[in-house]
BAFI-3210 file (N, C-alpha, C; in Angstrom, 3 decimals, decimal comma, padded with zeros to 6 digits):
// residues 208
n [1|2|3|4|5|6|7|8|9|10|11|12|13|14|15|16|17|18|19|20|21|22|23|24|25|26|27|28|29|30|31|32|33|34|35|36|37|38|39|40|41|42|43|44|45|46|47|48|49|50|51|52|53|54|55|56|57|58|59|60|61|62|63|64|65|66|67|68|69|70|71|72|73|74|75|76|77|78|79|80|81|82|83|84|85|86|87|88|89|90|91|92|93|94|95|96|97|98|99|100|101|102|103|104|105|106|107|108|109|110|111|112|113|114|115|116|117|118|119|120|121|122|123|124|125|126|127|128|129|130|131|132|133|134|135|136|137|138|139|140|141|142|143|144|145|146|147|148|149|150|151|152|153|154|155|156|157|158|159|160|161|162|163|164|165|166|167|168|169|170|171|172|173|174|175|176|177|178|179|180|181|182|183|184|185|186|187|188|189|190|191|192|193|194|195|196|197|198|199|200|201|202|203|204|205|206|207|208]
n.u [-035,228|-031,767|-030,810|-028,007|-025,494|-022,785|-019,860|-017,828|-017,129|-015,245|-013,911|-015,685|-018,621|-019,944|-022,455|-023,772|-022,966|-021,630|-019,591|-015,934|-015,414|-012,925|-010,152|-010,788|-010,118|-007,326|-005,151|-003,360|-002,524|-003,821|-001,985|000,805|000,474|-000,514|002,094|003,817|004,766|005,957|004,785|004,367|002,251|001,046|-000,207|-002,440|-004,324|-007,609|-007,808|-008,571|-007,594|-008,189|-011,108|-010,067|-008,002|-010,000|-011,987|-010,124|-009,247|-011,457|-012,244|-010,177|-010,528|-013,149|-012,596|-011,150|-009,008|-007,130|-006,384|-006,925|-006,012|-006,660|-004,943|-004,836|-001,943|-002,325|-002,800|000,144|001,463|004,087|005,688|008,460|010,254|011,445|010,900|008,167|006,907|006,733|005,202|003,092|002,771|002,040|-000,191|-001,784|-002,571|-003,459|-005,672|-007,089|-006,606|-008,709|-011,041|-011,649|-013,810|-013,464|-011,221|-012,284|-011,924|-009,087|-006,047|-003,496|-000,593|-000,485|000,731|003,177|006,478|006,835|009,031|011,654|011,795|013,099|012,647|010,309|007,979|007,995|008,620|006,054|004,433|005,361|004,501|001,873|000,930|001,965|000,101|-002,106|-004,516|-004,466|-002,631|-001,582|-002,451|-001,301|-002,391|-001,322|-002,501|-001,742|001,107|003,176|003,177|004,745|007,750|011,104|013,364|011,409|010,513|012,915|013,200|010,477|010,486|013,195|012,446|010,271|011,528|013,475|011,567|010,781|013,026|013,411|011,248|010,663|011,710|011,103|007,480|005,888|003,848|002,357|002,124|002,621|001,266|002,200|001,068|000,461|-000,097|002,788|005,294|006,701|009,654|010,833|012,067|014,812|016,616|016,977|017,459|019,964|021,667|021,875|023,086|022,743|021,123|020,184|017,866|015,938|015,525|013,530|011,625|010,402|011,101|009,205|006,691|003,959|001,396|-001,261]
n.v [-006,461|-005,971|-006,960|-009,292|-009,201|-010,308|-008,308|-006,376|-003,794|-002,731|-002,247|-004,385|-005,522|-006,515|-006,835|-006,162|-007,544|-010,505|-012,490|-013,956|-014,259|-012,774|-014,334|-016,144|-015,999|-015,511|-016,779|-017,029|-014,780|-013,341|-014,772|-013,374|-011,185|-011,322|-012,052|-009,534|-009,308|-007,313|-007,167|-008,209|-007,595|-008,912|-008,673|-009,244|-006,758|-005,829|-008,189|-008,600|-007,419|-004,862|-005,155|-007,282|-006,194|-003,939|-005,574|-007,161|-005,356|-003,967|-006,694|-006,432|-004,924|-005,234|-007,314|-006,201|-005,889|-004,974|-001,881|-000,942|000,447|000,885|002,238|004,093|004,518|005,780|008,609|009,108|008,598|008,576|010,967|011,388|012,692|013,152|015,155|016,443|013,750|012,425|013,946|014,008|010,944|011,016|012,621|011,292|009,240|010,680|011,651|009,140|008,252|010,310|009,457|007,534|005,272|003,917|005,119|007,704|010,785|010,662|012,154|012,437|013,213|016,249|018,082|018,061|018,882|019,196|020,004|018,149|015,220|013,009|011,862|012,230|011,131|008,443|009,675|010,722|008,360|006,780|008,620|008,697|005,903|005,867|006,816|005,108|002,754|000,272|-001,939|-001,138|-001,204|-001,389|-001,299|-000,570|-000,082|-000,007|000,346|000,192|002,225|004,248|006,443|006,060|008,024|008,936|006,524|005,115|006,636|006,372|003,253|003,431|004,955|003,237|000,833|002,095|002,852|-000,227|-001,814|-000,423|-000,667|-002,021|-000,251|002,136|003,257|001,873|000,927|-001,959|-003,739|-003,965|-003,875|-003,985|-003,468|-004,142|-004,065|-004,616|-006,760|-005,235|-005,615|-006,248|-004,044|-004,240|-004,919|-002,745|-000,579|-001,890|-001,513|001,130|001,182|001,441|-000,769|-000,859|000,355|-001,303|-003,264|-003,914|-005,285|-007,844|-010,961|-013,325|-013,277|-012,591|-013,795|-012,640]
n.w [-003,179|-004,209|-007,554|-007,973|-010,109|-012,563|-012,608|-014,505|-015,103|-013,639|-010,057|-007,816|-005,797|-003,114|-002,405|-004,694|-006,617|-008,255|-006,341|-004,922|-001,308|000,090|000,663|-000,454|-002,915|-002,931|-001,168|001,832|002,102|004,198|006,807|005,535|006,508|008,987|010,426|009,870|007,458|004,641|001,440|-002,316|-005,158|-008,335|-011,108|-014,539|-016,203|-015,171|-013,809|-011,245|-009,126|-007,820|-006,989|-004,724|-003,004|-001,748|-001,116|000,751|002,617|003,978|005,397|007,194|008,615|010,026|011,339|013,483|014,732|013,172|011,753|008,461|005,173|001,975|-000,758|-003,690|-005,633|-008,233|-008,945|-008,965|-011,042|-012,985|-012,159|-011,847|-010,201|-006,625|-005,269|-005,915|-006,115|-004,008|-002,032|-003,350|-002,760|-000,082|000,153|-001,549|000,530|002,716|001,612|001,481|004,462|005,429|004,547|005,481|007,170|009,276|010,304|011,538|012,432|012,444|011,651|008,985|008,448|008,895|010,196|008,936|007,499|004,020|002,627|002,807|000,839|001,678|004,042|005,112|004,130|005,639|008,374|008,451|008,199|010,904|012,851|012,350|012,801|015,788|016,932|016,817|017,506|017,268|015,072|012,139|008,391|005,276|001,820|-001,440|-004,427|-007,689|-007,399|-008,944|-010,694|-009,907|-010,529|-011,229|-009,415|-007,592|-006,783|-006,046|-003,811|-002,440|-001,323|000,321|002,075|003,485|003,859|005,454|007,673|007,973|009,025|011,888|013,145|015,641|017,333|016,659|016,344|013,573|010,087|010,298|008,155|004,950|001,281|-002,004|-004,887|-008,385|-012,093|-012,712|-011,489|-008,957|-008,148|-010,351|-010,807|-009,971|-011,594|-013,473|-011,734|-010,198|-012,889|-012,959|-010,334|-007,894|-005,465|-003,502|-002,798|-003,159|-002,067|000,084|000,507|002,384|002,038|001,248|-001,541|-003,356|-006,313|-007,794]
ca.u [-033,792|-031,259|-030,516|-026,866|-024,806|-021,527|-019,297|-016,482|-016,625|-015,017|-014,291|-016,967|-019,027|-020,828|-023,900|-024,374|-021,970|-021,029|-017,732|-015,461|-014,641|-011,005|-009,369|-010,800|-009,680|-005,361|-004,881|-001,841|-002,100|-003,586|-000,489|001,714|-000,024|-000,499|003,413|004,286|005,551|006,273|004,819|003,972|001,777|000,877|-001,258|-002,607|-005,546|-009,164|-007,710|-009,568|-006,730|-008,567|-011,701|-009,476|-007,739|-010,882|-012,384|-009,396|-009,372|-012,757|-012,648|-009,288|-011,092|-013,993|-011,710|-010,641|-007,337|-006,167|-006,596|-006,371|-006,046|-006,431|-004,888|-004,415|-000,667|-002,370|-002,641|001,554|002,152|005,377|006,039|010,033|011,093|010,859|010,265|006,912|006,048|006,648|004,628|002,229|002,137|001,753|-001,298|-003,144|-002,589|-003,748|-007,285|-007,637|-007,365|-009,808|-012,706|-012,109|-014,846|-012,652|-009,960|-012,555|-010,445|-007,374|-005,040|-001,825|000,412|-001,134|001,684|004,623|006,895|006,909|010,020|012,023|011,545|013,919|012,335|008,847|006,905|008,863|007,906|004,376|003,872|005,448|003,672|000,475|000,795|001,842|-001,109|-003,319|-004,584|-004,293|-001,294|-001,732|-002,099|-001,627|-002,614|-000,807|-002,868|-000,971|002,385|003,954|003,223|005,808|008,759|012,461|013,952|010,175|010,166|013,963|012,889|009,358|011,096|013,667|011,783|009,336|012,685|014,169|010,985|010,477|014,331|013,457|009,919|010,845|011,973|010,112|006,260|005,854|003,136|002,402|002,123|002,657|001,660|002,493|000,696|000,153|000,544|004,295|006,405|007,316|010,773|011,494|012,888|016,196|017,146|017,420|018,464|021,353|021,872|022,127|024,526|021,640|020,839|019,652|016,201|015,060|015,906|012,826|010,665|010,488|011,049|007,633|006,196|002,179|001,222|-002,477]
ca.v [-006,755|-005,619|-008,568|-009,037|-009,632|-010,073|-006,926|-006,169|-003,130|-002,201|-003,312|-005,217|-005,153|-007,789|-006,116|-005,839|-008,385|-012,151|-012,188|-014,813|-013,676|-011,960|-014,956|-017,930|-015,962|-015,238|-017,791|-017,232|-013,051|-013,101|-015,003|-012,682|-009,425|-011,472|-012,136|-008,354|-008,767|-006,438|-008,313|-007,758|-009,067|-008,598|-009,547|-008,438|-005,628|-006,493|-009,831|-008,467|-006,752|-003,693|-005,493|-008,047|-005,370|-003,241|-006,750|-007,637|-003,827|-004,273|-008,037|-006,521|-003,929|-005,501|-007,870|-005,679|-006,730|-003,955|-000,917|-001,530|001,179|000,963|003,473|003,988|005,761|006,362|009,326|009,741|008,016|009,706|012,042|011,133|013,754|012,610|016,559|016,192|012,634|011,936|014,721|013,592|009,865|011,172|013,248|009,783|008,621|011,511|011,358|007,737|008,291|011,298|009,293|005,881|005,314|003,839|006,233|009,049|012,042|010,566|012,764|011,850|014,258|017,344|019,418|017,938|019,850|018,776|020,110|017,001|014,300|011,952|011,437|012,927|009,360|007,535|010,628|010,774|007,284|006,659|009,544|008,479|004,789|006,118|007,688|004,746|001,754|-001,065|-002,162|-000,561|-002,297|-000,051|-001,956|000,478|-000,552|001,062|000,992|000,332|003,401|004,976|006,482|006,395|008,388|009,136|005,068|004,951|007,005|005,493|002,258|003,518|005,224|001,628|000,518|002,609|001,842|-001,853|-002,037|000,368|-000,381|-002,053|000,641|003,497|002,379|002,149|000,173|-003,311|-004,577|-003,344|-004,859|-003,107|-004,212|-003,742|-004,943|-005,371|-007,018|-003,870|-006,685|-006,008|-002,852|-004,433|-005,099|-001,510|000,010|-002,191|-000,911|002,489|000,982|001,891|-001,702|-001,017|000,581|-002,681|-004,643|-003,093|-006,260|-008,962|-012,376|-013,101|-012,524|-013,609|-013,360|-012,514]
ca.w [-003,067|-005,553|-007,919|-008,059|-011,608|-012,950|-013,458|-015,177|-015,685|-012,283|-008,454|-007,564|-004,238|-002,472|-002,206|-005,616|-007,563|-007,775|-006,359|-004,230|-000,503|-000,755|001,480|-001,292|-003,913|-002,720|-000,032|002,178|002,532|005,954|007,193|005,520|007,225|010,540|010,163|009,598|006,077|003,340|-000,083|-003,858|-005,707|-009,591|-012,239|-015,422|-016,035|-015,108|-013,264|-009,473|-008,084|-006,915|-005,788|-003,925|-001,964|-001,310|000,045|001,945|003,589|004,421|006,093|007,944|009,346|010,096|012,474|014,409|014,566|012,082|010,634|007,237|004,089|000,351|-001,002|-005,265|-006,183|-010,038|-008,699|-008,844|-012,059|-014,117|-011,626|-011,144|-009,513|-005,724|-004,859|-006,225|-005,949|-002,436|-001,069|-004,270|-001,885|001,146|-000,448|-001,984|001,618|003,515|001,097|002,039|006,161|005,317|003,756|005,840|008,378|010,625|010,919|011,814|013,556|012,785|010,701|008,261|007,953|008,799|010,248|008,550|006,227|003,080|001,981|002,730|000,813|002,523|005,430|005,090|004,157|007,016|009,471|008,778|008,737|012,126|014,132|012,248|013,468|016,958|017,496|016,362|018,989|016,386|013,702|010,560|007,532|003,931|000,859|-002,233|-005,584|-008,679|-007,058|-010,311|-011,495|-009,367|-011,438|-011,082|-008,235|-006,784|-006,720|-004,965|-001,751|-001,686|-001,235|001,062|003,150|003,417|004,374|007,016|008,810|008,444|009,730|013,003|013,483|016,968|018,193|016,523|015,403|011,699|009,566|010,577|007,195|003,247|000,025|-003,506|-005,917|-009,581|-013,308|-013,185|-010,704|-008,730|-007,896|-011,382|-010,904|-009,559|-012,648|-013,987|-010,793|-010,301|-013,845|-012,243|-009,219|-006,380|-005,436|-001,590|-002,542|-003,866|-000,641|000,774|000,639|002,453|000,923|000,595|-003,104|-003,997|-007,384|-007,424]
c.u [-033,122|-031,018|-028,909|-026,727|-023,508|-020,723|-018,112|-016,016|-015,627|-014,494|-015,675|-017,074|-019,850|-021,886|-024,611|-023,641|-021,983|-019,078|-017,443|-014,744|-012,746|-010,298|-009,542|-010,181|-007,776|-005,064|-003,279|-001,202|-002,665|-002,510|000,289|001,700|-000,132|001,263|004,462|004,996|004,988|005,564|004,368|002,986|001,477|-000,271|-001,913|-003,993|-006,427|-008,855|-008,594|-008,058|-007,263|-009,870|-011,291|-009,210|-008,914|-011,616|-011,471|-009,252|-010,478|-012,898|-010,960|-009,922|-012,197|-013,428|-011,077|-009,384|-006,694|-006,742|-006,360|-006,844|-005,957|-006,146|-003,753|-002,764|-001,029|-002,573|-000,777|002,047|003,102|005,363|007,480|010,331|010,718|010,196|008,895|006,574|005,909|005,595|002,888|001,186|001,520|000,286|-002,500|-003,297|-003,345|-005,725|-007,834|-007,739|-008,595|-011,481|-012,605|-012,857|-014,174|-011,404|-010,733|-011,975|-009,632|-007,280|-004,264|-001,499|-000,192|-000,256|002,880|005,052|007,552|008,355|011,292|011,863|012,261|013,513|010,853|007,818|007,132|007,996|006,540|003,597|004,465|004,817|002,782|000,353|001,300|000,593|-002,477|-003,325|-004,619|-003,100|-002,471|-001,034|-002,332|-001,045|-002,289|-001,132|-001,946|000,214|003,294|003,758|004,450|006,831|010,145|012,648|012,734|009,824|010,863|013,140|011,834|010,084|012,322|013,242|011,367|010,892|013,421|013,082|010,340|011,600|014,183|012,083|009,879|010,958|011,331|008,412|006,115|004,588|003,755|002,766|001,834|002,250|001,182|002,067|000,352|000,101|002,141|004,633|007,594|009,464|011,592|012,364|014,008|016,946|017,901|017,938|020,176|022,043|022,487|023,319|023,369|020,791|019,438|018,216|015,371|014,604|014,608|011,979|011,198|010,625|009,924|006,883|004,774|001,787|-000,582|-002,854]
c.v [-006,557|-007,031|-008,335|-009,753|-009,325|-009,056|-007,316|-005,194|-001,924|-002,894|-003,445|-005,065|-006,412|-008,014|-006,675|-006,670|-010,043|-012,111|-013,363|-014,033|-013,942|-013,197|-016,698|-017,136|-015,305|-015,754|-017,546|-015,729|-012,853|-013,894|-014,206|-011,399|-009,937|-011,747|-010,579|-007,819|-007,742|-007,243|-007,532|-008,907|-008,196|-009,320|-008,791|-007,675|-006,579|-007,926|-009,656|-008,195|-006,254|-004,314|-006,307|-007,344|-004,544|-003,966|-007,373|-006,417|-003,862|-005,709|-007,336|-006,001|-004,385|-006,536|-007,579|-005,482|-005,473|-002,558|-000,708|-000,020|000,800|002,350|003,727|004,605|006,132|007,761|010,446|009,220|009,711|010,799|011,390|011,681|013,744|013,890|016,556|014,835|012,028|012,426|014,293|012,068|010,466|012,076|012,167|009,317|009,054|011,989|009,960|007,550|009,317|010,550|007,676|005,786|004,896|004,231|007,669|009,625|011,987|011,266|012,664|013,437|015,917|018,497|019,032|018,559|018,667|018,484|019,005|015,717|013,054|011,305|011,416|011,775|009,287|008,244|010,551|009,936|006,674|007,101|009,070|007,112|004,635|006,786|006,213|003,136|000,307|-000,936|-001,532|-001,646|-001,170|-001,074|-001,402|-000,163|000,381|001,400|001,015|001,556|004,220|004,844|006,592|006,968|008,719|007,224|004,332|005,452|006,792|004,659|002,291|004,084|003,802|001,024|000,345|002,574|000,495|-001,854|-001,496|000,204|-000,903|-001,318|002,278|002,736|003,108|000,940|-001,396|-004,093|-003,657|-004,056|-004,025|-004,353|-003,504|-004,547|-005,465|-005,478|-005,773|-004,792|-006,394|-005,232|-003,090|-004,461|-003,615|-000,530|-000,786|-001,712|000,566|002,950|001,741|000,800|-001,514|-001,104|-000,452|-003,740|-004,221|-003,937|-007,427|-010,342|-012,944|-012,543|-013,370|-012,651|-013,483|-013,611]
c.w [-004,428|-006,173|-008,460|-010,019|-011,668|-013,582|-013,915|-016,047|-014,604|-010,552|-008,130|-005,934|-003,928|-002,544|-003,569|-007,277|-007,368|-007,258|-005,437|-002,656|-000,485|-000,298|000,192|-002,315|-004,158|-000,815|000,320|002,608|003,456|006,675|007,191|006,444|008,591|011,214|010,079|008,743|005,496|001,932|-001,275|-004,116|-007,068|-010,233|-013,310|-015,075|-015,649|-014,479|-011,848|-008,947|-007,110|-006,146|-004,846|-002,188|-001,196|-000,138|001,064|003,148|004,313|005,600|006,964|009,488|010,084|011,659|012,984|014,942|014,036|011,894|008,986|005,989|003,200|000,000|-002,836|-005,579|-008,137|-010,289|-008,988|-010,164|-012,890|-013,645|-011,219|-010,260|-007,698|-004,747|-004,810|-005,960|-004,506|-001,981|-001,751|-003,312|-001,086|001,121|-001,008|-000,263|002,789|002,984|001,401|003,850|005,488|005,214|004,160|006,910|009,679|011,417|010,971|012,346|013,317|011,291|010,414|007,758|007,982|009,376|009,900|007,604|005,479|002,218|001,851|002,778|001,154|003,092|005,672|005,331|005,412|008,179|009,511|008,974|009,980|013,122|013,575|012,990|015,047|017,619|017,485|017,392|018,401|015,601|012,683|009,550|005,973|002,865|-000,642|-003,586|-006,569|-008,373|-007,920|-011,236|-010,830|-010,206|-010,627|-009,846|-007,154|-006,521|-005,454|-003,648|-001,541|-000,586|000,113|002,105|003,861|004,445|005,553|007,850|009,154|009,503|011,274|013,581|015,258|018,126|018,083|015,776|014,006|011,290|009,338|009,385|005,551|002,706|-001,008|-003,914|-007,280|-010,861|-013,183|-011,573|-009,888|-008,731|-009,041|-011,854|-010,436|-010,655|-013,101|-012,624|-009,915|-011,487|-013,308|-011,277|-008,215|-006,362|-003,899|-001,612|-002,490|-003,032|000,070|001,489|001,320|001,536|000,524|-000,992|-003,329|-004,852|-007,794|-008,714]
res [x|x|x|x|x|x|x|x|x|x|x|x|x|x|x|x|x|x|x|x|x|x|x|x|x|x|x|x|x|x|x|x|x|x|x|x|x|x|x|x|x|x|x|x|x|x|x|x|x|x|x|x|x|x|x|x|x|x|x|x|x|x|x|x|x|x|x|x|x|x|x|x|x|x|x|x|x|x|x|x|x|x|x|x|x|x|x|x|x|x|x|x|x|x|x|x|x|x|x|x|x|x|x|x|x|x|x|x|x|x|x|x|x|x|x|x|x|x|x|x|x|x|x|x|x|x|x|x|x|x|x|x|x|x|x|x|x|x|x|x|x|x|x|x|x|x|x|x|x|x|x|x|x|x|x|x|x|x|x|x|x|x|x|x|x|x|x|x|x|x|x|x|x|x|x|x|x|x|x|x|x|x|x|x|x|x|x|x|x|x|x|x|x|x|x|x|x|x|x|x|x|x|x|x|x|x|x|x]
***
């Protein structure tokens, strides 16, 4: 038997780590996801973000209940320009169905055109979660890396289908997470006078 030990130099695994199951260590985020919020959460480097989420993706999935994704955006960091960074998401998103065991077959975004980023997210995550026989649950580590106007139409997209999800299906449940207070960004985009994007989140905020 392997003999487990304390890492830190990485997400940690069960198998092969000391770790706390994901639910003792951020009490109060299966509520929010059985609830169908939107949330954030933060905290500094090396605090167990990423193995948190990996272990809460894992125990979602595992209960059947969900479909649940982790899926990194460090992939999109300081790409502003929402031309490129959208299609950039929808590309981290479309490698995470690919290589999740329990979304074998299923495909994100595989005949949508790219060229408009407006709508594009929104679109691909609606038909993908129409197709799928559980709620979707997408867990977005590194969402603070998202820049400026590639940040706005994330966010609004996220948006226009929380607001419509009744009537068109959209993902059961979000949570951005990262080092900074994605929330924070109201500040400088009211600065700007483009308040709306920001509204994206539920009231709900857990700070890892």
């Amino acid at each position: 038997m392997r003999k487990k030990f304390f890492n830190i130099a990485g997400p940690c695994h069960p198998d092969r780590h000391y770790m706390l199951p994901a639910q003792d260590r951020c009490r109060g985020i299966r509520g929010l996801i059985d609830q169908e919020q939107y949330f954030v959460m933060h905290a500094a480097r090396q605090s167990g973000k990423t193995t948190f989420l990996l272990d809460l993706a894992q125990e979602l999935n595992a209960s059947g209940e969900y479909y649940a994704l982790y899926c990194s955006l460090d992939s999109v960091q300081k790409i502003s320009n929402p031309d490129e960074g959208i299609p950039a998401v929808i590309a981290a998103i479309r490698s995470t169905v690919r290589y999740c065991p329990n979304l074998s077959g299923k495909f994100f975004a595989s005949d949508q055109n790219l060229d408009d980023h407006t709508v594009v997210l929104k679109d691909s995550l609606a038909d993908f979660c129409a197709e799928l026989e559980r709620p979707l649950v997408i867990l977005f580590d590194e969402a603070d890396c998202l820049s400026d106007s590639t940040l706005i139409s994330f966010l609004r997209q996220l948006r226009t289908g929380y607001v419509n999800r009744y009537q068109i299906p959209f993902v059961h449940s979000v949570g951005l997470v990262g080092m900074r207070n994605i929330r924070d960004y109201r500040a400088r985009i009211r600065r700007t006078g483009r308040v709306s994007a920001a509204q994206v989140l539920s009231t709900q905020s857990e700070k890892l």
